[in-house]
C-alpha positions, 0 to 999 in steps of 0.5 A: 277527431280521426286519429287521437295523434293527429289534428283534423280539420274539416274544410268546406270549400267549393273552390277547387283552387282556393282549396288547394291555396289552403292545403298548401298553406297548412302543408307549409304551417310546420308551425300549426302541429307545435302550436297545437301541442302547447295547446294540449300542455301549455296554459290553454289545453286540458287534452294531451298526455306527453306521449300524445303531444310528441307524436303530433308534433312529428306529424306536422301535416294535419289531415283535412277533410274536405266537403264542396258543399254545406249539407254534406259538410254537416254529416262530415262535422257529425261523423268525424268530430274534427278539432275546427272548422274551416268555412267558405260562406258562398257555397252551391247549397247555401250562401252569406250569413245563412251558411255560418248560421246553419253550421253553429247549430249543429257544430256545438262545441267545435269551433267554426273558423269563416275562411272567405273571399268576403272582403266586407267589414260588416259582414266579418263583425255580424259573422263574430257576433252570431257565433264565428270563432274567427273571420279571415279573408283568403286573400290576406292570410299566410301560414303563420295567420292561419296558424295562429288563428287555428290555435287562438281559436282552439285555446279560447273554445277550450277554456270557454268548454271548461268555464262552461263545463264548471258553471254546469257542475257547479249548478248541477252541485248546488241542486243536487245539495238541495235535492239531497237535503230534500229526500232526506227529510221527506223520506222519513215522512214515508210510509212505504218503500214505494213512495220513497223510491217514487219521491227520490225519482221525482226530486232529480227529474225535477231539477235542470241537470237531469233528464230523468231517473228510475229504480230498479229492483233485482230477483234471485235467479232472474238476470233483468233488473226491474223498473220498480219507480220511475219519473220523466223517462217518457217511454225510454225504459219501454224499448231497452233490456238491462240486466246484471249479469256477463251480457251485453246488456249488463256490462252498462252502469246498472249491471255494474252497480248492482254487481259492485255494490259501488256508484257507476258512471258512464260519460260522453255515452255516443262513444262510451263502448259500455253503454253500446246496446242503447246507444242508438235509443239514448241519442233520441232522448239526448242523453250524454251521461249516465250514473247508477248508484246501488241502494245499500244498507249494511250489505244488503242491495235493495235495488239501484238509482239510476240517473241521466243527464245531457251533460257529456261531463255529468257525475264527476268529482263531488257531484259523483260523491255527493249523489252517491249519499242518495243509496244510502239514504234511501236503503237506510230509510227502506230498511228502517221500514222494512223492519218496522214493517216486520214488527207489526205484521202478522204474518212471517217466515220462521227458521229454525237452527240448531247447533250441536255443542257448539263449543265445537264450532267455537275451538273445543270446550264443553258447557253445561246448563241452560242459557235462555236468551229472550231478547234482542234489542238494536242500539245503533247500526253495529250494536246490540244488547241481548237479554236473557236469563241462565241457570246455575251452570248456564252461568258458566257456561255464560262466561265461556260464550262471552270469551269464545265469540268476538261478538259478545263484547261483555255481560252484565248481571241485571238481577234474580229471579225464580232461581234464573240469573238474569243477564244483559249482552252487549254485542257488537256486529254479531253476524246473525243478528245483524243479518237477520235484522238486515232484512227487517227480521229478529231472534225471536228465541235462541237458547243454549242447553247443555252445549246445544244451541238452537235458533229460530227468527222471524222474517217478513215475507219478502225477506231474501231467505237463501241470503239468511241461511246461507249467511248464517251457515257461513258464520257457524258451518255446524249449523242446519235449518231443522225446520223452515214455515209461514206462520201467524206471530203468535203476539198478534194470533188474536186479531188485537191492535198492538200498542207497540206499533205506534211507537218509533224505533227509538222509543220501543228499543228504549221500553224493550231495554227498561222491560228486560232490564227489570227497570219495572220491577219493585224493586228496580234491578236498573235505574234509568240511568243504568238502562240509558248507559247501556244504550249509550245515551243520556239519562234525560233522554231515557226519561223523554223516550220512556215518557212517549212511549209510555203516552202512545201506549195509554193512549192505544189502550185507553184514549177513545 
């Protein structure tokens, strides 16, 4: 359509006479514009606004494009996209049935109107048969005819576009369930962030509804987003740059996905301004829509999804919401990974913080003692439980911390031991902590000394450790990194297996919480019942985690 307030109309008609017969028809069809602003508000259309509908009905005279002859016709239909076709069978470059033939396989969605001098009943219905939306004789027809031909004909293909256009979605929506339900469970089968990223892009290029997906991946410093998995491209990530940055070429639903941490889509991608640098590359590939869906857990992007289909309405409504489960399932799957792989791995990056008084930072105060926190424990996503232990005045000094930092919900006394009290924390988003374990990490010692707090963790290798700093100096702006270096953890410096490696998430915080806990010690400081409450699950299912965790270790230590 050439102006958005008009309707267009592409006449391909070889008869300077009968053309000029159907312009003086349309001209005296002050009819046709009314029609087809009901069209646009009335019961068929889905297009106008009423701002839109007044102007058409003002401007009663449509503009007609005309074209003698078929071929040229054709790149006419292509590069104006007019509302319907008006079609002379018999033209200088093609003639009968093979003329409207030609036309449907290139007019797709707009629809073709037979306008001939054919008075012939077989051919009329042979014409419906292969596609017509409307066979009309030139001798027979008056304004009101055509008029009213026009819009049936617009009506019916629009209501036929929409039935067509939901039967898509709504297949696109029940394999896409499927697909969902299909990556959730196989990616706790993974053993590694590739295979994930490489199964979630195989699972949709599988399907009907999409052309094919990648992931890519995103380095500090460096605007291009990388391809880090890939399937069914077929070579159309080898030609095309995307970035996140204020180019061009970050301005498409990547960029923006990985600047907004939120699900992108780009429809009917031919006229789509923001997918102008590979437009051209995407028509090849019969691309007509596009999403990304940033792959996010807890704030931290490990990358983005991408997806393409050749639906021109693709990524809408529930589909749109139901893809966008995908970053998060699979971030939280890298993450759980991630972590675990920074539990066994040998070889970390440790920083070490230091806060002066740091009742300085927390509004004034002073505390004295020693407060040794000697481990942190995950529960769920936004929870924690720290041990540690505290001397006489560091039990003061305790209480004044738990008061003063919103994180540190309560405290509780676990038992005695060598003149210390040992103690449990129950945390709730701490910022550090938090932090830390977002990128597989963990507090691998804190302690709080006469007022002093002194930090130092462990994270893997690939850990974004500027995020980590700076996200702790924002949390604490008193804090400085005193020192920063690769090291060998020192659990694992002898080379030996460590049992605790074979167990899963669950079981190792639940042995963790029973160690420190004092659930071991004769006699017990905690019952399973007490140490099951504190990590908000039941006392049976304490005793059947405990009991794995406790088969996987004998079994390490003792099993051949």
């Amino acid at each position: 359509m050439t102006d958005e307030t008009t309707l267009t109309i592409l006449l391909i008609e070889d008869n300077p006479g009968d053309a000029r017969y159907i312009r003086e028809i349309l001209r005296e069809a002050t009819e046709l514009s009314e029609r087809t602003a009901d069209a646009d508000t009335g019961t068929g259309g889905s297009v106008g606004a009423e701002q839109i509908t007044r102007e058409r009905v003002e401007r009663v005279e449509p503009t007609v494009i005309r074209e003698s002859r078929l071929e040229p016709g054709v790149e006419r239909l292509r590069s104006d996209h007019p509302d319907v076709v008006l079609l002379d069978l018999d033209l200088p470059d093609s003639t009968g049935l093979d003329t409207l033939s030609t036309m449907l396989d290139q007019a797709e969605e707009t629809p073709v109107v037979v306008l001939t001098g054919l008075r012939d009943r077989q051919t009329g219905m042979e014409a419906l048969r292969r596609g017509a939306d409307e066979y009309l004789v030139k001798d027979e027809i008056n304004a009101d005819i055509l008029t009213r031909s026009i819009f049936h004909t617009m009506e019916r293909n629009e209501q036929e576009r929409q039935l067509r256009q939901q039967r898509e979605q709504l297949a696109a929506l029940n394999q896409l369930n499927s697909v969902v339900q299909d990556i959730t469970a196989a990616v706790l089968r993974q053993s590694s962030r590739e295979e994930i990223e490489r199964l979630v892009c195989e699972r949709l290029a599988e399907t009907e509804s999409y052309l094919f997906a990648w992931v890519g991946g995103v380095e500090r410093g460096n605007p291009e987003v990388n391809v880090r998995a890939e399937a069914g491209t077929d070579g159309y990530l080898d030609e095309i740059d995307v970035t996140y940055d204020d180019s061009d070429t970050g301005k498409g639903p990547a960029g923006k996905a990985i600047q907004t941490k939120e699900v992108q889509v780009a429809n009917d991608i031919p006229d789509n301004p923001d997918f102008e640098p590979w437009q051209e590359h995407a028509e090849k590939y019969g691309i007509q829509s596009s999403a990304a869906i940033p792959v996010v857990h807890e704030g931290i992007l490990y990358g983005v999804l991408n997806v393409y289909s050749a639906r021109p309405d693709a990524f809408g409504g529930e589909e749109r919401e139901v893809i966008g489960t995908l970053g998060n399932i699979v971030g939280h799957a890298i993450a759980a990974i991630e972590r675990k792989e920074a539990l066994i791995s040998d070889n970390v990056v440790e920083i070490e913080f230091e806060i002066r008084n740091i009742f300085d930072s927390l509004g004034g105060g002073s505390g004295a003692g020693t407060i040794t926190l000697d481990r942190t424990i995950r529960v769920d996503e936004d929870h924690f439980l720290t041990y540690g232990s505290a001397d006489e005045e560091g039990r003061e000094t305790l209480q004044k911390v738990v008061e003063a930092l919103p994180s540190w919900d309560s405290v509780s006394e676990v038992g005695e031991r060598d003149g210390m009290t040992r103690f449990s924390v129950r945390l709730t988003d701490p910022p550090v902590v938090t932090l830390v374990a977002s990128q597989g990490g963990r507090v691998r010692e804190a302690k709080i000394e006469d007022g002093d707090y002194r930090v130092v963790v462990h994270l893997p290798q690939s850990a974004d450790v500027r995020r980590v700093v700076d996200g702790v100096q924002e949390a604490y702006p008193d804090a400085r990194v005193i020192a920063q270096r690769h090291t060998t953890r020192a659990e694992h410096s002898d080379g030996a297996a460590n049992p605790l490696d074979h167990l899963t998430e669950r079981q190792r915080s639940v042995l963790e919480s029973a160690f420190y806990g004092g659930f071991f010690e004769w006699p017990r400081e905690s019952s399973g019942k007490e140490i099951a409450e504190t990590l908000g699950i039941s006392a049976p299912t304490f005793t059947q985690h405990m009991r794995a965790a406790e088969q996987k270790i004998m079994s390490s230590l003792l099993g051949e």
